[in-house]
N, C-alpha and C positions, 0 to 999 in steps of 0.2 A: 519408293520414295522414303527418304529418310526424315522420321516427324520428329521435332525438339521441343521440347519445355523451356530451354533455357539455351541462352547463344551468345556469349561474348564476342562482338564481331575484331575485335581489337587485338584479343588473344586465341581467339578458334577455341575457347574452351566452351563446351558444350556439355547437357544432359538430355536422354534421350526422354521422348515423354512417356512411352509404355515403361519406362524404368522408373519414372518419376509418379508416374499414377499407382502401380504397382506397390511401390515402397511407402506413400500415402496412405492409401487403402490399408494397408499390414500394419502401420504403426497404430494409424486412427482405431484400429478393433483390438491391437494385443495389447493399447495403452488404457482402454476403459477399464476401469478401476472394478474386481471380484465384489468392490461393497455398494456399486451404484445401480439402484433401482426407484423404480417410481413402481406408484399404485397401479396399477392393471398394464404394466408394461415394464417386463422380464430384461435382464441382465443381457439375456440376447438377446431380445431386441432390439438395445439403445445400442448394443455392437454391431447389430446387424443393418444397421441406421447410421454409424460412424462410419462402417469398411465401405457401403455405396455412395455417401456421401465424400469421402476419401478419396477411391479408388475413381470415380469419374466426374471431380471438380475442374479437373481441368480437358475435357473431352470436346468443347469445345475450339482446342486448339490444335484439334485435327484439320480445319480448313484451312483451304488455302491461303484465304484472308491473313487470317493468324501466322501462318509458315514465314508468309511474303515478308510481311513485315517484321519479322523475328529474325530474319536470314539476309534479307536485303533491304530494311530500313523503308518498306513502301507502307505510306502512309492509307489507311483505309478507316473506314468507322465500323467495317463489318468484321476488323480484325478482333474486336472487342470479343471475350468466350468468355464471362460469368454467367451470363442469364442463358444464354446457350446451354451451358454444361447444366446450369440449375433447372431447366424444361427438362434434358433428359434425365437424370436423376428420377423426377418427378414421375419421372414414365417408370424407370428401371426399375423404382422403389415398389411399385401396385404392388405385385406379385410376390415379394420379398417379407412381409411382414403378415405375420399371422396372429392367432390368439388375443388381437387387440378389436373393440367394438366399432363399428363404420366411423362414430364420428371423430373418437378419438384415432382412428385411421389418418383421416381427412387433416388434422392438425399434426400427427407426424410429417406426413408428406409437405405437409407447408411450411416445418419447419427446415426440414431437409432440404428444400428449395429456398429459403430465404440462408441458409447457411452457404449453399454454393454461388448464389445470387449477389452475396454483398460478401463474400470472402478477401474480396480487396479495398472493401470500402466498410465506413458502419452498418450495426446491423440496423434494421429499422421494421417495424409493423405497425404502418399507419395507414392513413387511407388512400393518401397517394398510390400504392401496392393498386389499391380499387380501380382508381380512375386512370392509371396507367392500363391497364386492360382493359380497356374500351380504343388506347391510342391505336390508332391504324398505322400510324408511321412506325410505332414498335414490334409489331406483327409483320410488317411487311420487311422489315430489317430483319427480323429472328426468322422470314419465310425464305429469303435468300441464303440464309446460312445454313437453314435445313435441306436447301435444294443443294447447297453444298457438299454438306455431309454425303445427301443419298450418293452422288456423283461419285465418292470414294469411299462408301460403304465398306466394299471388299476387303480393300488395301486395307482400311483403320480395324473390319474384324483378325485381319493375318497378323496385322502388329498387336493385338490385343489377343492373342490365340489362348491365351493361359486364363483368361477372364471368361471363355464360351462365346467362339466364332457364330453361334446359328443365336445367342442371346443379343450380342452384339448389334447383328445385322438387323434380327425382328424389331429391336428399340427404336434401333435408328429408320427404319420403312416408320415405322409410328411417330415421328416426328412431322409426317408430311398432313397427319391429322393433330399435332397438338393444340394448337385452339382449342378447337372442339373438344377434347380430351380432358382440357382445362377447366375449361367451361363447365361440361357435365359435372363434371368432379367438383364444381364449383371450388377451387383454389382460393381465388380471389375472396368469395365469399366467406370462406373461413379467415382469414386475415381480419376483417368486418368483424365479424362475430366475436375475435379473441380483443381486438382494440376497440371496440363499442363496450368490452366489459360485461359480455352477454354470460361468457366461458369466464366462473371465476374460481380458476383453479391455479396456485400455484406452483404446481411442477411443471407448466407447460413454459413458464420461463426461466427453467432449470435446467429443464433441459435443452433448450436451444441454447442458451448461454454454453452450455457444458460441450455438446455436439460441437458448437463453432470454435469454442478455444480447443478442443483437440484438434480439427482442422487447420487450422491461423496456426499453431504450434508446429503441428509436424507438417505440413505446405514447407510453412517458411525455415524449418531446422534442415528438412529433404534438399529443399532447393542453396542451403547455403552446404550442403553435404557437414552437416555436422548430425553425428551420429547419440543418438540417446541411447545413457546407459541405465541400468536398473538401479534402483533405491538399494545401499548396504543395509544392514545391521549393523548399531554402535555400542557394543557392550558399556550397559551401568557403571562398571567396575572403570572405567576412563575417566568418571566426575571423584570418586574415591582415589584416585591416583593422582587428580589434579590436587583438590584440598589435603593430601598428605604434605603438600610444599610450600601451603601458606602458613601465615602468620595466624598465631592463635591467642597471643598476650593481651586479652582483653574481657570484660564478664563474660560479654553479649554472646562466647563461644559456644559454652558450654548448653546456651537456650539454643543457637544453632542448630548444634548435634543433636538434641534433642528431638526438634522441629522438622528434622531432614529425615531421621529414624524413623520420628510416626508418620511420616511423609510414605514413606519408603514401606513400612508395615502395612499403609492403607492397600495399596498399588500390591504387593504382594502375597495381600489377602487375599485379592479376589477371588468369586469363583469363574470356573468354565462358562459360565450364563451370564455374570457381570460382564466377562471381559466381551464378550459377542455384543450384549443390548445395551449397556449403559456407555454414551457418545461424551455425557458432560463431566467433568470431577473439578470441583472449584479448590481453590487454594488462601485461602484467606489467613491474612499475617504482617502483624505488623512492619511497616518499614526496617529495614538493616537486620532481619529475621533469617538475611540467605535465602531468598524464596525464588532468586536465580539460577542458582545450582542445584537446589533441590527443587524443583519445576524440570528443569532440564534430563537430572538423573529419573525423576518421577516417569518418563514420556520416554527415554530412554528403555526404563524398567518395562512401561510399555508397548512398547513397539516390538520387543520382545518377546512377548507374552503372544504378543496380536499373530509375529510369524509363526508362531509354534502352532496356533489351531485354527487361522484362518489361512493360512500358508500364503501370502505376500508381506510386503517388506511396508511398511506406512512411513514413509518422507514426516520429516521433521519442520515445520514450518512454525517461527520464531516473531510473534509480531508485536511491537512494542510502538510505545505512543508518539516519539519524538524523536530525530533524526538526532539531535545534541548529546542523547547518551547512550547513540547504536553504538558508537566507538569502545566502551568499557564491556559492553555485553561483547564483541566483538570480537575483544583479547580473552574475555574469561569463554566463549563456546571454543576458537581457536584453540587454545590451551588445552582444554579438557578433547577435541576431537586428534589433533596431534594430527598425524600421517594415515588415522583408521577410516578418515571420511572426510569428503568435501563440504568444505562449510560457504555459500552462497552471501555474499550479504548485498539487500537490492535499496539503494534508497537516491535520492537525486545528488545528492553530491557526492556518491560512490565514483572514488577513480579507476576505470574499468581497467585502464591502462599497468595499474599495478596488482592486477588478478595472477594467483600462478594457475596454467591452464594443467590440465589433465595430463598431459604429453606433452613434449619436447617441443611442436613444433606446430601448438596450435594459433592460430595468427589472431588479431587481437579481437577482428570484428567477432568470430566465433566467440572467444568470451566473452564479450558486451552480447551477443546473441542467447547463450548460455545462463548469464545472469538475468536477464529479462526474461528468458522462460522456466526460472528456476529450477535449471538443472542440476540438482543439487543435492546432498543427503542429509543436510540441515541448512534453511534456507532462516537468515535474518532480517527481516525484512521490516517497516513501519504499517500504523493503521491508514493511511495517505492510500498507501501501495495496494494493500489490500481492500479495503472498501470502495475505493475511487478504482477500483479495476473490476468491479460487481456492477456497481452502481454504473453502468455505462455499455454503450455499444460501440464503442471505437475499439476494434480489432486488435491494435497491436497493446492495448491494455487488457482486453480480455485473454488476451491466446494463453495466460498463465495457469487461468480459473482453473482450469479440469487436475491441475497437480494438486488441489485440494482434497480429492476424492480419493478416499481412504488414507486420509496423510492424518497425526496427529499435529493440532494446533494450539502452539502455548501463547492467548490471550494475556497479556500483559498492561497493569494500569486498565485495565477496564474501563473506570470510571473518570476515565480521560476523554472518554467519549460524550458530546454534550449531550444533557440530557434530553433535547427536542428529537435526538436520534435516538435515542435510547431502545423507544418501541422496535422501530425496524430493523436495527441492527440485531436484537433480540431476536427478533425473528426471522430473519435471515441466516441467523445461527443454529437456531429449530431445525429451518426446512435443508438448510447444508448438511447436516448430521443425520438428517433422515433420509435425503434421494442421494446425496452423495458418500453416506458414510465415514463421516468426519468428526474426529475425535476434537474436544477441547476440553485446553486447561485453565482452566479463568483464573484469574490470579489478581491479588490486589490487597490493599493493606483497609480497604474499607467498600467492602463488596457491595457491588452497587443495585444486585439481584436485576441483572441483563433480561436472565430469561423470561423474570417474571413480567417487566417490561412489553418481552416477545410475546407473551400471551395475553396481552392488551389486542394484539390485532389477531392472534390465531387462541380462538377460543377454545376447542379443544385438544388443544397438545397435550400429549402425554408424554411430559420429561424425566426419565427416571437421572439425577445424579447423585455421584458419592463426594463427601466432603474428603479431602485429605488429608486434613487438618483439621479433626475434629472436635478438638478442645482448644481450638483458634480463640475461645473468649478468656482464657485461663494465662494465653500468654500476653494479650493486652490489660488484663489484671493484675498481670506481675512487675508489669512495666513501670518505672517509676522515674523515664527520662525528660518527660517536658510534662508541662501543664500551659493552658490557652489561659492568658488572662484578658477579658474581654475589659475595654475602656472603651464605651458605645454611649455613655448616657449625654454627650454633644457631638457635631462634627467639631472633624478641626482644622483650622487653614492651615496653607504649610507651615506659617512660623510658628503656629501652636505645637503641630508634630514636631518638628525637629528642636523644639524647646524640649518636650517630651522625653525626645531623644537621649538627650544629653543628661538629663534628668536621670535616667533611667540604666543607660548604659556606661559598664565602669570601664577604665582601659586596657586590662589586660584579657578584655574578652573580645572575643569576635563576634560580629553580627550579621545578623543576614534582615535586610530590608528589602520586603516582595509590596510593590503598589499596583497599580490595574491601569495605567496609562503610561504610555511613554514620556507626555507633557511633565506627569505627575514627574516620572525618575529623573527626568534630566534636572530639573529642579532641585529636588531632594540632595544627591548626587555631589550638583554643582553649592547649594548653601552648605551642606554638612564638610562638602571638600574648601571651601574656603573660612569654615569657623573653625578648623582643624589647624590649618594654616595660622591663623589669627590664633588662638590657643596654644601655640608650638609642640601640636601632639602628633607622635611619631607612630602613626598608625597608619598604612598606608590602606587607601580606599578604591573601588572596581565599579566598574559601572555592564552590566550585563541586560539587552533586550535585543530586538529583532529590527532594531534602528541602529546595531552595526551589524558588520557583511560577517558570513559565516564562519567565514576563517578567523577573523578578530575574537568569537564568540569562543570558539574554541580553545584557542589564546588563552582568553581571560579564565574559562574554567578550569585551565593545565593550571596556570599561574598560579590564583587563588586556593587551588587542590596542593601547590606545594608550598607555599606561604604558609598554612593552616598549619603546617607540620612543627614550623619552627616559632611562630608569632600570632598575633592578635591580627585579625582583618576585618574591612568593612566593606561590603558587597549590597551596590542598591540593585535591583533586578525588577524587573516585572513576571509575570505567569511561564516565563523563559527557565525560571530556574526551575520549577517544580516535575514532579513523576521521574525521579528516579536517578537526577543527578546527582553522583555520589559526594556531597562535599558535606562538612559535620560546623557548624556554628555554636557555642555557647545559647547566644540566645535570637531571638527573632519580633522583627515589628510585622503585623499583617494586616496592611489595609484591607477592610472589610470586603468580605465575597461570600460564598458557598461553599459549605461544609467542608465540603470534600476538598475543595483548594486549599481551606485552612490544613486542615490535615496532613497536606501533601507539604505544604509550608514548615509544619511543626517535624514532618519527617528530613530535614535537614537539619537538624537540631538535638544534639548530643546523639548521633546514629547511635555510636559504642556504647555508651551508657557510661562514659568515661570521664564525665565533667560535672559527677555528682549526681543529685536529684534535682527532678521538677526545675529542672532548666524555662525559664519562659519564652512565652511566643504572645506579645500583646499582640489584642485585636483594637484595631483602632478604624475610624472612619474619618478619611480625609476630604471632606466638602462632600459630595457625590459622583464621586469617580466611580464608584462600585455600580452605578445608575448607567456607566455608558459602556459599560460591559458584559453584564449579566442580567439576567431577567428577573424580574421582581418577583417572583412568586418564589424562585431560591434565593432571595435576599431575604424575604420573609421569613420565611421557614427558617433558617440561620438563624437574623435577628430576635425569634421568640423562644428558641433555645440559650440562646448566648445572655438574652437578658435575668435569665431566672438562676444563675449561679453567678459569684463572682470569681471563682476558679473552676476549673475543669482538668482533673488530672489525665492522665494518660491511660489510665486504667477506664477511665470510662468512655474513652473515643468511637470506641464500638456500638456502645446501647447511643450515642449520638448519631451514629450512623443509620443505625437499624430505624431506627423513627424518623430521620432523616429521606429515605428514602420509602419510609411507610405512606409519610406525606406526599410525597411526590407519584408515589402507584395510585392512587384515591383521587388523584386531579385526573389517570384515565392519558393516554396515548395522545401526544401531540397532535396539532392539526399538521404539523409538516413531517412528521413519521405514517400519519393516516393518508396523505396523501401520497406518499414516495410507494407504500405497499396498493393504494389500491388503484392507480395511476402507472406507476412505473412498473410494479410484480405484475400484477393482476389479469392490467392490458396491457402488459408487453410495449407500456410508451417508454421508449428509451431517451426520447427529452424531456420527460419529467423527471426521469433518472437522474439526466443530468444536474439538475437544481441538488442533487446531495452532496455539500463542500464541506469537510472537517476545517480545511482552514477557508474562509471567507477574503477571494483575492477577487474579488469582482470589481471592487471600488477603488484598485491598487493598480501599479504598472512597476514593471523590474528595473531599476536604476542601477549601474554599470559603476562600480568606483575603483579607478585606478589608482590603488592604494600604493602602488610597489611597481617596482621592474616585472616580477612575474606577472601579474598585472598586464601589464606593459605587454610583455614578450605571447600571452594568451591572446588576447587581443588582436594584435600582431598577425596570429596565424590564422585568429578564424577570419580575418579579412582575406588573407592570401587564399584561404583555402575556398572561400566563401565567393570571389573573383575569378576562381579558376587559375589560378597560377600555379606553378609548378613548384610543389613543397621538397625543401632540401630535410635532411639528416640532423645536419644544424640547427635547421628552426624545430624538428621534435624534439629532439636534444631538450633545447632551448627551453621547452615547455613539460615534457614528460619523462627529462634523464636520459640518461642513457638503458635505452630498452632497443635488443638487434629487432623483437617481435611486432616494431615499429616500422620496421622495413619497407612495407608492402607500400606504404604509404609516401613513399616519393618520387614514386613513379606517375606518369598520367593518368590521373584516376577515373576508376568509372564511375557513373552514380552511386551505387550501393556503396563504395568503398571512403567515396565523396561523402555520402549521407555520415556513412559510421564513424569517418575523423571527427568532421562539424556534431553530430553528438559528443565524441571526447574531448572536445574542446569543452565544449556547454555544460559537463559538467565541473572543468577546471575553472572557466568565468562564473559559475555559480556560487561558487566561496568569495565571488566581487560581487555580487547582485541582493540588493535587499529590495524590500516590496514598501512601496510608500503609497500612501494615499493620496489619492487622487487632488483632493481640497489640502493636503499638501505642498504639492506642487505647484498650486495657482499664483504662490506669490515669491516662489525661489524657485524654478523650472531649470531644470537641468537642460545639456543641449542632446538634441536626438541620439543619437548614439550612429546613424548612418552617416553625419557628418563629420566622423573620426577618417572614414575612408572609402566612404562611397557601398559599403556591404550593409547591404539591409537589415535592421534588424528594428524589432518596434520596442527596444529597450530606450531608455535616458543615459546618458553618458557624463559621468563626472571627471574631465583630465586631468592629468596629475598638478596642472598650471592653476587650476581654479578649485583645489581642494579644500581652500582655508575660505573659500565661497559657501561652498554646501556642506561640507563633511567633517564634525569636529575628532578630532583621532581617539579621543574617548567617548562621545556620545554619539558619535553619527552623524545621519544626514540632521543639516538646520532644515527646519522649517520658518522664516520668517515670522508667521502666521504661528503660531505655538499655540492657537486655538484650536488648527487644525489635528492636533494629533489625538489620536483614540487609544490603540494600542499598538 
């Protein structure tokens, strides 16, 4: 009998499953990372734990059950093979694992069975796992498919001859006792043990995390036959060959070259000891300092270093705070990597569609497949993508995690991270670098001390890091482009501020106005844009937040980016503009917030150092806006800085910072960072996990605005395709170009290939989707979005007929209700 994994009944295309277990197994053990180890459980072990968990995940799709219905569509409930395959596993592992103590035995094997167990599904260690092992009805289901098994014993040890015919057979006769096997062995029990919080060790959910995404990865890369290739080498000398082609007509260069040199001297100090033990090296530097490319070449330099004396290659992974300025990082990694290396870039509105693949004729779902498991030799990716793929048990966001392990990672914007996260992300950075071997480069213009954070919940870390930047206080001393002028001693209503305004700002300069509500901007915005008018001043004005759709956003900062070149601009924004987007203003208004927002504010403001000295940035407080955003203990802290200077230059943003966050270590680990570690790490609850959101969409629903024809014609096809209709050339055409590698997709599609268009759509209508509040919408409600065409979708739907209803082409959605808006 011929056994399959996989069966296209439509095209006879087929994979065998001894081909398919085989190739699992091999990849799962030659892809665990030379630097991944835990405390009393060996480098082989956790491979020797990946190739059995690998190699016979899918072993329950040796019965019939499974064949029948894979071959000829017959429907069974006993064709089901996770938990199948996850009992034998459970059996085949006893034997297989040595040098480790009984009980930490006992918790291998449970993990190794809950990775083959829920490989199609989230993972989960709750108690449910308990009380399911008492069901009779699941035993007597899992007893039929073992009577199964024995019945073809033979045949599945002959197809598996390469794995040990007489191993094979023994495991499977031990099937006919596994209850009992389980039982004894008390499984279930250890599941208890680790989700009661009895076991409080953090690497036991380190490594199941780690085990399952090498599984979930190479499962699903085997089964879509796309082949992983190994991490390059990208010589240094590529970031030196970029910058030889820029522009350098400005001060700020020559502190550049400066800043990139001792950059570059720290990383090439090293010794032979550093380069093995020391995981962290911060980079701290003020804004427009270059600390993009030299970061880059920095990690470059080592990655290098790393293959010379640990002899593998460390992947490059790139993560930064905000999807609005992946696009500049983007062009400047591209550029410097040229044709020597594939550059990955993963974020939700990535157009997969316009990926160049590897070869000639790789088809498209393969690289949408490729980018989601960052196959890649320098992966760009946000903190969304990476945190929110830790923090969670859903499969096809974890199956990345294990390409972490021994990769270096340039942490970017640190302090973008809110502070309630602060402790745990700390410390999930700790214990990455320790069991998986993971380099980082923290980086940031006002270091937010992460790890010291991390050691709020792990009390004896031992962090050795290098600074690279060691005289990082010498170049914000030197700095003499902006000063904070704080005006705090009232609030002020709008008409006070934009009285202010005008007061303050002359017209041949540009400004940037950052406030903390969207209520606040559209207002500002719309009074400053009609006293302008009224005035006859020929300054033209930009309105920038997350109440318009993402493509407008993008828009508006090209725009404004070349406007700046030639003329004066006026740009209102909220918290949208700040970490990193590169646009340079004269001067700047900052409704009251937290330090480090001010900071991030004041760094759009003469980048070059080209527009004089002590450019200002007032801090002002408009009513209590600052109150429905940020929390008052960093309102605090701020305001009793800000009130004991009436200027603040540039040179002293630093020692602002360092006491800044001295405050904030001495308040001691959030209760919602103390619960995510000792809840979600700890005991392995992967729904407490879930509660960790960088952006907060709970209270929001996605609104559909059909801005345009493209619009339009997007739209358009995820209905047809979403209905089952038969997609033409013309409508991809229509929506993704002309791309031949779009091919595949207009023929009758199958599931998978169905699934993978309906994602490249969703991220072309994601440049039409903004996220509105809930108490938004109670009194201007858009219409469903299924009533465009019958295709289900739980978005809002603005038509292009009722635009001037909801949606102003510079501010966005209305809100009726202008009470309702937050941010």
């Amino acid at each position: 009998m011929e056994y399959l994994a996989h069966y296209e009944r439509k095209t006879g295309h087929k994979q065998l499953l001894k081909e398919h277990l085989i190739n699992v197994g091999t990849v799962c053990r030659n892809r665990v990372s030379p630097m991944v180890s835990f405390e009393n459980i060996t480098n082989d072990t956790v491979k020797e734990v990946a190739y059995t968990v690998g190699v016979f995940h899918d072993i329950g799709k040796y019965t019939t059950f499974f064949q029948d219905h894979l071959k000829y569509a017959k429907a069974s409930s006993y064709s089901q093979h996770a938990h199948i395959s996850a009992i034998y596993i459970y059996i085949a592992l006893q034997n297989r694992i040595q040098k480790v103590s009984d009980e930490e035995k006992q918790v291998i094997l449970l993990i190794a069975y809950l990775c083959a167990r829920f490989h199609h599904n989230a993972l989960t260690v709750d108690i449910e796992i308990v009380d399911k092992s008492k069901n009779k009805k699941m035993w007597k289901m899992l007893q039929i498919q073992w009577d199964n098994l024995l019945k073809n014993k033979s045949q599945i040890a002959v197809d598996l001859w390469e794995l040990g015919e007489g191993e094979i057979e023994e495991n499977i006769e031990k099937l006919k006792e596994a209850e009992k096997i389980i039982k004894h062995n008390a499984l279930f029990e250890t599941a208890w043990e680790l989700s009661s919080g009895n076991m409080k060790d953090p690497k036991w959910f380190f490594i199941l995390i780690y085990v399952f995404s090498l599984l979930i990865d190479s499962d699903k890369m085997d089964s879509a036959e796309v082949k992983m290739e190994e991490t390059k080498t990208i010589s240094p000398i590529q970031v030196e060959n970029y910058l030889s082609t820029k522009e350098k007509a400005y001060d700020l260069a020559d502190k550049r070259e400066k800043a990139r040199k001792t950059i570059l001297n720290s990383m090439n100090n090293l010794t032979e000891e550093e380069l093995r033990e020391v995981r962290f090296f911060t980079l701290t530097a003020p804004t427009g300092i270059g600390k993009t490319l030299a970061s880059l070449q920095a990690a470059l330099t080592l990655q290098e270093k790393i293959s010379k004396i640990e002899h593998h290659t460390s992947r490059l992974i790139a993560v930064i705070p905000f999807v609005n300025i992946i696009e500049q990082n983007k062009s400047e990694y591209a550029n410097v990597l040229g044709t020597y290396g594939r550059l990955i870039v993963h974020h939700r509105l990535n157009d997969f569609s316009q990926l160049k693949p590897r070869g000639k004729n790789l088809p498209v779902d393969k690289k949408l497949m490729e980018v989601e498991s960052w196959e890649g030799d320098l992966v760009l990716t946000t903190f969304v993508q990476l945190f929110q793929s830790i923090f969670t048990g859903k499969n096809r966001l974890l199956k990345k995690i294990h390409k972490l392990a021994g990769s270096i990672v340039i942490l970017d914007e640190a302090q973008a991270i809110p502070e309630a996260y602060m402790p745990v992300v700390g410390a999930l950075l700790i214990k990455l670098s320790e069991y998986l071997g993971t380099r980082f480069i923290l980086m940031t213009a006002t270091q937010p001390r992460i790890l010291d954070f991390g050691k709020l919940l792990i009390k004896d870390a031992n962090i050795k890091e290098i600074k690279l930047l060691p005289d990082y206080e010498s170049y914000f001393s030197q700095l003499t482009r902006t000063k904070l002028i704080p005006i705090l001693d009232k609030e002020l209503n709008q008409d006070e501020f934009i009285k202010l305004f005008f007061q303050k700002w002359q017209q041949n300069q540009s400004v940037l106005i950052v406030v903390n509500t969207i209520k606040r901007s559209i207002g500002i915005f719309n009074e400053i844009k009609k006293q302008l008018i009224a005035k006859e001043i020929d300054v033209p004005i930009y309105y920038l937040s997350t109440n318009i759709v993402p493509l407008q956003r993008g828009i508006v900062i090209k725009e404004v980016r070349e406007a700046l070149k030639n003329r004066p601009v006026i740009l209102v924004s909220t918290q949208t503009i700040e970490a990193g987007v590169d646009l340079d203003f004269h001067m700047a208004f900052r409704d009251f917030a937290p330090l480090d927002s001010i900071i991030q504010t004041a760094g759009r403001v003469n980048r070059e150092g080209k527009k004089g000295e002590y450019s200002p940035v007032y801090i002002v407080k408009v009513e209590k806006d600052s109150s429905h955003v940020y929390d008052l203990m960093l309102r605090s802290d701020t305001l009793e800085m800000m009130l004991q200077q009436e200027e603040i230059y540039e040179g002293n943003y630093g020692v602002l910072a360092e006491k800044y966050y001295d405050n904030a270590l001495e308040r001691g680990a959030s209760d919602t960072s103390s619960k995510l570690w000792k809840e979600g790490i700890l005991q392995l609850d992967f729904n407490a996990l879930e509660e960790f959101k960088l952006i907060d969409t709970e209270a929001a629903e996605d609104v559909f605005v059909e801005l345009n024809e493209e619009a339009t014609r997007t739209a358009d096809l995820y209905e047809k395709v979403f209905k089952r209709e038969v997609v033409t050339m013309e409508d991809l055409k229509n929506v993704f170009g002309k791309k031949e590698s779009l091919e595949e997709f207009i023929h009758e599609l199958d599931n998978y290939r169905r699934k993978t268009l309906l994602k490249l759509i969703s991220t072309k209508i994601s440049n039409y989707i903004i996220q509105v509040r809930i108490n938004q919408l109670k009194k201007n409600r858009p219409i469903e979005f299924s009533a465009r065409g019958d295709a289900y979708s739980e978005m809002y739907w603005i038509p292009k007929t009722q635009l001037k209803d909801y949606y102003d082409e510079e501010t966005g959605f209305k809100a009726e209700n202008l009470e309702a808006y937050l941010y």
